[in-house]
Every structure is written in structure tokens, then in C-alpha cells.
C-alpha positions in Angstrom: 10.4 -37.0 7.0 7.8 -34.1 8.5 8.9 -31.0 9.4 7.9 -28.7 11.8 6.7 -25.0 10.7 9.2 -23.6 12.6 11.9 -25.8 11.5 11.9 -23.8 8.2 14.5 -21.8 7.2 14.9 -18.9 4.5 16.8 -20.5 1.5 18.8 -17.8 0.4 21.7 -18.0 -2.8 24.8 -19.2 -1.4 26.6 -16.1 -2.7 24.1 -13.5 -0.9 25.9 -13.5 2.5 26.3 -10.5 4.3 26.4 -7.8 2.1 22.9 -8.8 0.7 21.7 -8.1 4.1 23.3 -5.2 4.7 21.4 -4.1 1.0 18.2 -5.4 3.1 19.1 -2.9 6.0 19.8 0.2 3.5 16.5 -0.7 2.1 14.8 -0.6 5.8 16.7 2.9 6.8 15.6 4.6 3.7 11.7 3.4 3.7 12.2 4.6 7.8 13.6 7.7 6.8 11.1 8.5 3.9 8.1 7.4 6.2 9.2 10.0 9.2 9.2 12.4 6.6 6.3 11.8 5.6 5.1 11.8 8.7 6.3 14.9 9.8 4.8 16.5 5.9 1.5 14.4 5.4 0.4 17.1 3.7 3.3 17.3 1.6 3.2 13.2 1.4 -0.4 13.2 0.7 0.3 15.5 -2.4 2.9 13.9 -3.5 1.0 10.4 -3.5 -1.8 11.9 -5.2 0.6 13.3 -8.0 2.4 9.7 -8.6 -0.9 8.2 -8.7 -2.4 10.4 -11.7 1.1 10.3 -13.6 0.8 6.3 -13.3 -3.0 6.6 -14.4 -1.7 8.9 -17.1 1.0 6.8 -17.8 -1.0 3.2 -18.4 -4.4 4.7 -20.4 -1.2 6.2 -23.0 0.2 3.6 -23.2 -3.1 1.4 -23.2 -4.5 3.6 -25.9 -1.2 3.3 -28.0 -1.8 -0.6 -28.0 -5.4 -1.1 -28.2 -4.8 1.3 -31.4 -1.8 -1.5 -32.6 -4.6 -4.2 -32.3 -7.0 -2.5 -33.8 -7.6 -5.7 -36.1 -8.6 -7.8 -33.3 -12.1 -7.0 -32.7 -11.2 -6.5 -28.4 -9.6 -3.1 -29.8 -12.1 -1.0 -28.6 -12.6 -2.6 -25.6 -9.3 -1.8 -24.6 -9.5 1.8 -25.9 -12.9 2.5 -24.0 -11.1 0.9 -20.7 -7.5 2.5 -21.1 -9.4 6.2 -22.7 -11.1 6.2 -19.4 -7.7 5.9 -17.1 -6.1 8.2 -19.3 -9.0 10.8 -18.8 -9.1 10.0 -15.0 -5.3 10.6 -14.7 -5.4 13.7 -16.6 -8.1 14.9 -14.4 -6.4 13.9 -11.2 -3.2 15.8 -12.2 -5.3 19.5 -13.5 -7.3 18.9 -10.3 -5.1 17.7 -7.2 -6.9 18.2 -4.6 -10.4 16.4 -5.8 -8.0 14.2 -6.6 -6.8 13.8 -3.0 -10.4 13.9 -1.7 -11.2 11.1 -4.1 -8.3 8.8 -2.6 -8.8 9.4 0.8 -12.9 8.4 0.4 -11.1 5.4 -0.9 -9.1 4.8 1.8 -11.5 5.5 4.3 -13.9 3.1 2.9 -11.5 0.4 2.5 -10.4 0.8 6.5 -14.1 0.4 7.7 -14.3 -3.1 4.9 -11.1 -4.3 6.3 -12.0 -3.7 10.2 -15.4 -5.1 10.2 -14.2 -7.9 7.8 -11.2 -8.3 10.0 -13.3 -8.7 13.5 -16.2 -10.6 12.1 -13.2 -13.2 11.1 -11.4 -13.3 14.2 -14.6 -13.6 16.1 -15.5 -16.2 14.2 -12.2 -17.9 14.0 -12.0 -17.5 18.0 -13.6 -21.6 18.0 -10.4 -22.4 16.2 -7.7 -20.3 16.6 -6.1 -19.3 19.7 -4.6 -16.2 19.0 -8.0 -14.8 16.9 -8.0 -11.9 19.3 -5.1 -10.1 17.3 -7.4 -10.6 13.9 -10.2 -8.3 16.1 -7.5 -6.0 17.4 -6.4 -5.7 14.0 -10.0 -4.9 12.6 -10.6 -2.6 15.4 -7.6 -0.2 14.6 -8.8 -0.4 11.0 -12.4 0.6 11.6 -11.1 3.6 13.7 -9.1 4.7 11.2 -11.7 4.7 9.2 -14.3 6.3 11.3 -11.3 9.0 12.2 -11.4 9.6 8.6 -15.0 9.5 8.3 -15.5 12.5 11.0 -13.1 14.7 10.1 -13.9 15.0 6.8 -12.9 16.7 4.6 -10.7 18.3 6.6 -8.8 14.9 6.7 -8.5 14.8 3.3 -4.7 17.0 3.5 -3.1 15.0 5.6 -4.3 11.1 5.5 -2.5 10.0 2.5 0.7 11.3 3.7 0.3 9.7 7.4 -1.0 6.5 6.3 2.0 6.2 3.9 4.3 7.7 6.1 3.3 5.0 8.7 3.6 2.0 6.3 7.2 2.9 4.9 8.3 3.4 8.6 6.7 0.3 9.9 8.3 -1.7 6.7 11.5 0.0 6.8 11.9 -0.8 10.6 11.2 -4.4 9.8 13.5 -5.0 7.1 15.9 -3.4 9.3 15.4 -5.9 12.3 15.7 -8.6 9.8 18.8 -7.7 8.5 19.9 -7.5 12.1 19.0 -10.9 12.4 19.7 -12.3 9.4 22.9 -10.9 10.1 23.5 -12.3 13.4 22.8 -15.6 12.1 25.2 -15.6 9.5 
């Protein structure tokens, strides 16, 4: 027997019932509430991001280091300590130098909005033969490359504030939708 795409259903434990959506909706009105205060703060967000992102780089080249050093038998050892050395020494730099730090990650971002938006629209235009709704994957790649040009022309004076928006716009678009899916989810049940 076939089924139709939108004949599937969620199979969820028979024991999650209600209050595992009501978890799910917690989950959504905490991301919402961190992302509008982060968008409210993106400079405060933005440094923030910057610092939990050269503790974790800090973090993995320790503990990378600690095992190449455990192998240090296998001949791979100083592989891994040349590759793991280096994100310890990048973390280390990104936490006694924030704000190159910042600038760093927002070049990153920037140049991964412009990829993502031309990539995005050269797809949907070319998906437009044999998809109908291909105009969404352009719209899409459009609000990617102006972020990225926004970026782009503002900088470096961008640099402050970007991380923090970009993240407080992602946890409040994601908590929103966990939220409405626990609505539904709840409704159903």
C-alpha cells in the first residue's frame, strides 16, 4: 500500500503525550525569549557568541592535544597535535582578543550569506523547469545576499552588532516554531 507524503504522521513514544509537548513549548518560549534579548543587546549577544565560541575552540584543541599526546604511539599523533595545537592557539587568541575575534566571525558570516544567496537563487532559477514553488528558493537567496551585502557595506561597523542579531533572529524564529508546534501537537492530542 502507497502512501501519500502528507498522509505521514510524527510517530512519537506512546508515553510522550501532553506534557512532552508542553516541554516542546517551554523549549520555544525560552529560545523566543533569549532571541528578543538578543535582539534588543546584539552587541551584548554578539560578544557573548564570540566568547562561547573561543572557550569551545579552547575547549576541543585541550582536549585534542591531551589525546593526540595518549596516542603518541600511533604514528597519526602529530597530526592530530598540529590540527588540535592550532584550535587551541586560535581559541586562546579569540578569548585575549574579542573583538578581532568578532570581526573574524562576522567576515565569516558575511561571506557565507553572499554563498548561500547566490547558491540559493542560481538553484531556484534553475529548479523553476521543475518545481512550482522555486520562487521561495530565490526569495530565500535574495534575503541571504542582502544580508550579506548589508554586512559587506557597513563594515566594520557591523561587526558589534551582527552576531548578536543574526542569533537573536534564529532563536526567536525557532523558539516561535516549536511553540506553534506544540500548539498543534497539542490540539491534536
Amino acid at each position: 500500500m502507497q502512501t501519500h507524503p502528507n498522509d505521514l504522521k510524527i510517530a512519537l513514544p506512546p508515553d510522550t503525550g501532553r506534557a512532552g509537548f508542553k516541554h516542546l513549548g517551554l523549549v520555544g518560549i525560552i529560545l523566543a525569549v533569549l532571541g528578543v534579548l538578543a535582539i534588543l543587546l546584539p552587541s551584548v549577544a554578539t560578544f557573548g557568541a564570540e566568547l562561547l565560541v573561543a572557550w569551545m575552540l579552547t575547549l576541543w584543541g585541550a582536549v585534542g592535544l591531551w589525546f593526540s599526546w595518549a596516542i603518541r604511539p600511533a604514528p597519526e599523533w602529530r597530526y592530530g597535535a598540529a590540527a588540535f595545537g592550532l584550535l587551541f592557539v586560535l581559541g586562546v587568541a579569540l578569548v585575549l582578543f574579542p573583538l578581532a575575534g568578532i570581526a573574524a566571525l562576522t567576515v565569516l558570516m558575511m561571506l557565507s550569506f553572499l554563498m548561500e544567496g547566490v547558491l540559493s537563487i542560481l538553484f531556484g532559477l534553475r529548479s523553476s523547469a521543475h518545481v512550482s514553488n522555486w520562487g521561495w528558493l530565490v526569495f530565500s537567496g535574495l534575503c541571504s545576499f542582502v544580508a550579506g551585502i548589508v554586512i559587506l557595506f557597513g563594515w566594520p561597523w557591523t561587526a558589534s552588532w551582527t552576531l548578536g542579531l543574526m542569533l537573536g533572529l534564529n532563536f526567536l524564529s525557532t523558539g516561535l516554531s516549536l511553540v506553534m508546534l506544540s500548539k498543534s501537537a497539542w490540539a491534536e492530542n
